[in-house]
C-alpha positions, 0 to 999 in steps of 0.5 A: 800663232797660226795653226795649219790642220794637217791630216797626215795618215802615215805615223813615219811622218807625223813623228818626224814634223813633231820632232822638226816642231821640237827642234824649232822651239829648241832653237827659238829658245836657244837662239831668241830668234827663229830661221826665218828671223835670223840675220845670219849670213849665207856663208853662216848657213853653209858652215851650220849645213857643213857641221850639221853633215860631218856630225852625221857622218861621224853617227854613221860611222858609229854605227857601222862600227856598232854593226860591224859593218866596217870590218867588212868594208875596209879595202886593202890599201886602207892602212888608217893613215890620213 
């Protein structure tokens, strides 16, 4: 395996390509294959981009409720219906 010396200077950012290594191996391991290797689809990538996004908006919406920032938020017509 190749390693690429990279001089980064800003912690913020040396933590993050650590954290997207980890989850490379991660998935390697789990998957037995890496992104670049995979055989799935495009529409295969566009649903795990998709699942991936509304696991994020459901975290942020934790969070807000965590805050209380939805409290604040709601409008007036929001009546929580679907």
């Amino acid at each position: 395996m190749n390693h690429t010396v990279i001089d980064i200077k800003d912690p913020i950012i040396k933590s993050v390509i650590h954290k997207i290594a980890s989850r490379s191996n991660v998935g390697v391991a789990k998957y037995g294959t890496t992104l670049a290797d995979s055989k799935e689809g495009q529409v295969a990538f566009l649903t795990h981009l998709q699942e991936e996004l509304m696991d994020a908006i459901n975290y942020i919406e934790k969070l807000k409720e965590f805050y209380g920032v939805l409290s604040e938020n709601k409008s007036d017509s929001d009546t929580g219906a679907i």
